[in-house]
DRENKOL-649343 format. One record per residue: residue number from 1; residue in one letter; z, y, x of N, C-alpha, C, O, CB in turn. Coordinates in Angstrom, 1 decimal, m for minus. Glycine has a CB too. Layout:
N
  nr rest    n.Z    n.Y    n.X   ca.Z   ca.Y   ca.X    c.Z    c.Y    c.X    o.Z    o.Y    o.X   cb.Z   cb.Y   cb.X
 NUM    A      Z      Y      X      Z      Y      X      Z      Y      X      Z      Y      X      Z      Y      X
...
END
This chain:
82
  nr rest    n.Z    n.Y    n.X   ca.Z   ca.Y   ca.X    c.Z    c.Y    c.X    o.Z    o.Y    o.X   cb.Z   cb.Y   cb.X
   1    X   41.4  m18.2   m8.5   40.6  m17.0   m8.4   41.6  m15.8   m8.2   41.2  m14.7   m7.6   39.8  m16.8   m9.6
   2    X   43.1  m16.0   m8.9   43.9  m14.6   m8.8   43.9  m14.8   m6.9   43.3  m14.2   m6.0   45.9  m14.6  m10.0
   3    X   44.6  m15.6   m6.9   44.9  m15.8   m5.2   43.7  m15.1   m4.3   43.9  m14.2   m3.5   44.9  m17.7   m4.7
   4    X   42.6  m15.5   m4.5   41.4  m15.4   m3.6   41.1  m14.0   m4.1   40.7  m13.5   m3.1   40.1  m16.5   m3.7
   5    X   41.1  m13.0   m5.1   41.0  m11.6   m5.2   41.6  m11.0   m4.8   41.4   m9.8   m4.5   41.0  m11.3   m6.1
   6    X   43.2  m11.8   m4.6   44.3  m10.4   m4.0   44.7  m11.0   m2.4   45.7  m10.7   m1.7   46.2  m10.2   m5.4
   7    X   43.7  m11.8   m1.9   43.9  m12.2   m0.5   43.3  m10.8    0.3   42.5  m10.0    0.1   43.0  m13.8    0.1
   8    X   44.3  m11.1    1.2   44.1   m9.9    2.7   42.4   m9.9    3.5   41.9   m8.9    4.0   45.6  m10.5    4.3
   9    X   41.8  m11.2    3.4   40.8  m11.4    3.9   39.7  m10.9    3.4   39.3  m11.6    2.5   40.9  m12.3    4.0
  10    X   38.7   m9.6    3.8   37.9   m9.5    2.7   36.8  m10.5    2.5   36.0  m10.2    1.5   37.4   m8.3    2.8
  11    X   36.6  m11.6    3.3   35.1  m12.0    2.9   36.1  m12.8    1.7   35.3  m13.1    0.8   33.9  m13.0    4.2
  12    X   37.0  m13.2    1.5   37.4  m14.0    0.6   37.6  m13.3   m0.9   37.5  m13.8   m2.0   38.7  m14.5    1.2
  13    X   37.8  m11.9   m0.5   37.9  m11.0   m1.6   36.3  m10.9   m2.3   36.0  m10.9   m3.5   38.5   m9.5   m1.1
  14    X   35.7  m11.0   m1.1   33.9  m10.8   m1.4   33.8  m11.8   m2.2   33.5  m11.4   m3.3   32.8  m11.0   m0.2
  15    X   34.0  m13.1   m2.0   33.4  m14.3   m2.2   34.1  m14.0   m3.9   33.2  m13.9   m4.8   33.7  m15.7   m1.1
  16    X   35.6  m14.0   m4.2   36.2  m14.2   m5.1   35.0  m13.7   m6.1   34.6  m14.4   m7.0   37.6  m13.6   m4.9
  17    X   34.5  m12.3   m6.0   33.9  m10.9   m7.0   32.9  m11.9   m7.4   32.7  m12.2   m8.6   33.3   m9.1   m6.1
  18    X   31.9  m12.5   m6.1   30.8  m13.1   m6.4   31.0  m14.2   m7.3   30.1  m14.6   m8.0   30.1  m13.5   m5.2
  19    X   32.4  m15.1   m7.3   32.4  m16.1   m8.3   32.5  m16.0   m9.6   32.1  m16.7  m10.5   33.2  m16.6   m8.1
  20    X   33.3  m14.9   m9.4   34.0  m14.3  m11.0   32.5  m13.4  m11.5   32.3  m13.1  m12.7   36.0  m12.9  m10.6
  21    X   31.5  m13.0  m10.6   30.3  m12.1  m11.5   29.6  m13.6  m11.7   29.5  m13.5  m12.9   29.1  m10.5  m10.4
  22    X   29.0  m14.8  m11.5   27.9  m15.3  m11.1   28.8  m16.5  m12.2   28.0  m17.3  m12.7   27.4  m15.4   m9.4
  23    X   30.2  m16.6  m12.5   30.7  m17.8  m13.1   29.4  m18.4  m14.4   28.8  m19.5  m14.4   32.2  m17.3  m13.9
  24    X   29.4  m17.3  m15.2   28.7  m18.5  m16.1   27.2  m19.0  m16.0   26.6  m19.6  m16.8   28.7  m18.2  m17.6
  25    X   26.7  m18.5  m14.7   25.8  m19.4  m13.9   25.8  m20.5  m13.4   25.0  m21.4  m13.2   25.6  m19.0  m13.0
  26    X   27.5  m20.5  m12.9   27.4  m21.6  m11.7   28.1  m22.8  m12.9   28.0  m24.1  m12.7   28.7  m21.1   m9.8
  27    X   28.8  m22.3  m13.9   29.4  m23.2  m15.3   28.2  m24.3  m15.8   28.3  m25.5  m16.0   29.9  m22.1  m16.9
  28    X   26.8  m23.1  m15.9   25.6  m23.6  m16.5   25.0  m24.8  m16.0   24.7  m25.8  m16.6   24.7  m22.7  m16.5
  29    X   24.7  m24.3  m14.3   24.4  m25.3  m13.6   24.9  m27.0  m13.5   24.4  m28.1  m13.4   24.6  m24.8  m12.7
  30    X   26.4  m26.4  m13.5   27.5  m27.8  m13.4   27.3  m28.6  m14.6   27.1  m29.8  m14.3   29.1  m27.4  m13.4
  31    X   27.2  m28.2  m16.1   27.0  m28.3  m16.7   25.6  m29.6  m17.1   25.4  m30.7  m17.7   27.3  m27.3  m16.8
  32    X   24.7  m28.5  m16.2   23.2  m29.0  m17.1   22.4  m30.1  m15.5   21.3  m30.4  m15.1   21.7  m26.8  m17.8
  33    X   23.6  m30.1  m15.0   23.2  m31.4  m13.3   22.4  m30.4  m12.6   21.9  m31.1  m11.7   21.9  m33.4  m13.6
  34    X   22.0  m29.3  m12.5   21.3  m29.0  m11.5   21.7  m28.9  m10.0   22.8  m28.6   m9.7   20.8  m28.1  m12.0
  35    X   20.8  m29.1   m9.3   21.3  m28.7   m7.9   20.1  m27.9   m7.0   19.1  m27.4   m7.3   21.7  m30.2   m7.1
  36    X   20.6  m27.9   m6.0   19.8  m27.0   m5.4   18.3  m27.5   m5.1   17.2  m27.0   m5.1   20.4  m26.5   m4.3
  37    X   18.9  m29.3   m4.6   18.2  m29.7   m4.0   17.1  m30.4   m5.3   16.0  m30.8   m5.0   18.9  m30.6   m3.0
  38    X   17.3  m30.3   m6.3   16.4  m30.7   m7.8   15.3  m29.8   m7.7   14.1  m30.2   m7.6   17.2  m30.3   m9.5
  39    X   15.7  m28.3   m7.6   14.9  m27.5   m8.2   14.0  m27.1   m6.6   12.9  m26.5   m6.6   15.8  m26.3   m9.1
  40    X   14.7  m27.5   m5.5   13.5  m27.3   m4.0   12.4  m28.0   m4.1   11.2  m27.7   m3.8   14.0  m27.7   m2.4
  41    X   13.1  m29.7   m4.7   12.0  m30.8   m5.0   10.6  m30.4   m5.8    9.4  m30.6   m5.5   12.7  m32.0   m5.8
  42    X   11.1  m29.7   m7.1   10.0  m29.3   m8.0    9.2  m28.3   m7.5    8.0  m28.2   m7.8   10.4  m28.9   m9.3
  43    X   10.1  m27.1   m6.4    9.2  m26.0   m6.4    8.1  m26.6   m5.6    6.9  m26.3   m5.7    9.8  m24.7   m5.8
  44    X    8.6  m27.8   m4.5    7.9  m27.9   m3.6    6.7  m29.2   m3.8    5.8  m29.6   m3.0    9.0  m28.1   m2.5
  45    X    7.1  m29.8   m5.1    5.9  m29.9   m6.2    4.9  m29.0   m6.7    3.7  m29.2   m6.9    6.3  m30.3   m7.3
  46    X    5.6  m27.7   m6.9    3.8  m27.3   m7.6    3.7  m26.5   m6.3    3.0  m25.4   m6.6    3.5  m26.1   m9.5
  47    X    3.9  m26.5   m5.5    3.6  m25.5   m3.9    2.5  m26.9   m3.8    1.3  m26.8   m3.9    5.3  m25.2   m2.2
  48    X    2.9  m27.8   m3.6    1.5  m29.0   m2.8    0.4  m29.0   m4.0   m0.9  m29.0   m3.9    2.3  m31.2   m2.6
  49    X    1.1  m28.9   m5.5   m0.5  m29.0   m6.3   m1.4  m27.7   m6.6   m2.5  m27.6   m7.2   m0.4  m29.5   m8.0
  50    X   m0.4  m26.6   m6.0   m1.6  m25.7   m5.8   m2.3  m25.7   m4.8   m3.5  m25.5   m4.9   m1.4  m24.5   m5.8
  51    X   m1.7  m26.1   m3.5   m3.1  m26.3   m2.4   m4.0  m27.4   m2.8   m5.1  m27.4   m2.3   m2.7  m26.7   m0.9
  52    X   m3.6  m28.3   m3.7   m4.6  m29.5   m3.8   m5.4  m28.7   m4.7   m6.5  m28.7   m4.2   m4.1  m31.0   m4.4
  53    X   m5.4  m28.0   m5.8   m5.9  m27.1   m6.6   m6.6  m26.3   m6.2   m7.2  m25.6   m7.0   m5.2  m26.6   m7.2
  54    X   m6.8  m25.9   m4.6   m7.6  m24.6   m4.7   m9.0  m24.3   m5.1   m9.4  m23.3   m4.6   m7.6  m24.1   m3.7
  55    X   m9.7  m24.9   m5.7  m11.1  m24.8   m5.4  m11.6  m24.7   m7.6  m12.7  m24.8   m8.1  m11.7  m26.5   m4.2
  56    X  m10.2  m24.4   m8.3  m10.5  m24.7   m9.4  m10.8  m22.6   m9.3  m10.6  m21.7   m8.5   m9.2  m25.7  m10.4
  57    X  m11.3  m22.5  m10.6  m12.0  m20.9  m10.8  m11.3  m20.7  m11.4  m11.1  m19.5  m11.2  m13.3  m20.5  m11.4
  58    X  m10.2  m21.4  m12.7   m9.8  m20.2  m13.9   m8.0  m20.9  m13.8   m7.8  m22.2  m13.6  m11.1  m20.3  m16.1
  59    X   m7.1  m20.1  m14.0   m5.8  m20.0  m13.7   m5.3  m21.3  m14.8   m4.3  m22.0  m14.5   m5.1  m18.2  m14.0
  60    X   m6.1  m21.7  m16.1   m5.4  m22.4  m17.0   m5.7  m23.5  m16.4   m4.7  m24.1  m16.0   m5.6  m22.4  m18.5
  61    X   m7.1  m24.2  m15.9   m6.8  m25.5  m15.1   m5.8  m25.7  m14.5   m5.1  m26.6  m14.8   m7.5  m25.8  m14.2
  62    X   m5.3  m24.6  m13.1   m3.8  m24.9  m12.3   m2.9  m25.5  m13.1   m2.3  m26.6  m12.9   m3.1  m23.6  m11.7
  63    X   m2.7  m24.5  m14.2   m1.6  m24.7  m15.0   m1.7  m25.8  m15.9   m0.6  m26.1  m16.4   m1.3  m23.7  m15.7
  64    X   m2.7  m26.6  m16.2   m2.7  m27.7  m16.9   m2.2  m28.5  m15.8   m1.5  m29.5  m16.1   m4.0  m28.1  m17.5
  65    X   m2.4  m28.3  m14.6   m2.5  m29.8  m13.7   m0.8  m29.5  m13.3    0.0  m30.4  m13.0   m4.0  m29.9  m12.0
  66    X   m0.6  m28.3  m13.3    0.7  m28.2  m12.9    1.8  m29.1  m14.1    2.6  m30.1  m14.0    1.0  m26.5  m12.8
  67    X    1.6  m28.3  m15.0    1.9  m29.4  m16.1    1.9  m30.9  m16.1    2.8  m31.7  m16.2    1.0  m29.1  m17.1
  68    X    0.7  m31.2  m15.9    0.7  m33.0  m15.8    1.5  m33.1  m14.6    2.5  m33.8  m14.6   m1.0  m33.9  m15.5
  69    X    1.1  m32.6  m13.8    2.2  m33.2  m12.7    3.4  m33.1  m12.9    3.8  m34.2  m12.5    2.3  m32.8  m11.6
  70    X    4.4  m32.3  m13.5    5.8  m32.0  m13.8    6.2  m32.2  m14.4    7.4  m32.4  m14.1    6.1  m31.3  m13.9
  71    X    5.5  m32.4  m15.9    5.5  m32.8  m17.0    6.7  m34.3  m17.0    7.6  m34.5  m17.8    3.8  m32.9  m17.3
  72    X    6.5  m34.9  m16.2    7.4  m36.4  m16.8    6.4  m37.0  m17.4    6.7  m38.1  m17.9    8.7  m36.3  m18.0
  73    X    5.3  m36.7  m17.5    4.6  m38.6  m18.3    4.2  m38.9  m17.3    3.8  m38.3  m16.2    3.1  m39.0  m19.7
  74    X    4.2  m40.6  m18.0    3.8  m41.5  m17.2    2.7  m42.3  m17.6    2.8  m43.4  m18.2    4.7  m42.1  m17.0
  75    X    1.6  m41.8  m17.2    0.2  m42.1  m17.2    0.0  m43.2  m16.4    0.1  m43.1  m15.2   m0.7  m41.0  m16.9
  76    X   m0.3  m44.3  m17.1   m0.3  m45.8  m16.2   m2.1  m46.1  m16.5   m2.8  m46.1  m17.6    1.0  m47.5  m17.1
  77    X   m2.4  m46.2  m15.3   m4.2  m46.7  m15.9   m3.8  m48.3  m16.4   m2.8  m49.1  m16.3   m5.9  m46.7  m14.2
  78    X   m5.4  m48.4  m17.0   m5.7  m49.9  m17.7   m5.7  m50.8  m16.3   m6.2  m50.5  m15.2   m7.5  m49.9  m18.7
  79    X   m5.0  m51.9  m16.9   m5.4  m53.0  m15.8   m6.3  m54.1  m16.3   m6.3  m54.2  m17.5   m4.2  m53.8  m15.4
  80    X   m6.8  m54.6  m16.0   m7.6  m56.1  m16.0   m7.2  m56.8  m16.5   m6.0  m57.0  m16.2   m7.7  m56.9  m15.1
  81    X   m7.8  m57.7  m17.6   m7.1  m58.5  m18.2   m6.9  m59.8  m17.8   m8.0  m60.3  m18.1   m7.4  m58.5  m19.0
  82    X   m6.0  m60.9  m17.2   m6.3  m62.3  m16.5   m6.7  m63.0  m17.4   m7.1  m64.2  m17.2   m5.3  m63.1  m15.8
END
């Protein structure tokens, strides 16, 4: 980081400021597995269950269904018994 602050190049100088302001963001992330592509996946989960949702009247249904969907359970229906 000393190198890349006191380089002649400014986008490098740029970039350096942005690492050193944003560090214990990008520590957090590394940290806790996230990636970019995790969190496009989910947004782009409750983006599809609100269009499947449109036709509900009051904001806490969305948000229940958003919930079940995101949520992580795993709701297995009953099978048949042989």
């Amino acid at each position: 980081m000393f190198r890349a602050s006191h380089s002649r190049i400014p986008e490098i100088v740029e970039l350096a400021k942005k690492i050193r302001r944003r560090r214990p963001d990008i520590l957090r992330t590394i940290r806790l597995g996230y990636s970019n592509a995790r969190l496009e996946a989910s947004d782009n989960r409750i983006k599809v269950t609100i269009r499947m949702d449109y036709g509900f009247h009051h904001v806490d249904n969305l948000i229940a269904l958003v919930m079940l969907r995101c949520g992580g359970l795993d709701i297995r229906l009953p099978q048949p018994a042989i």
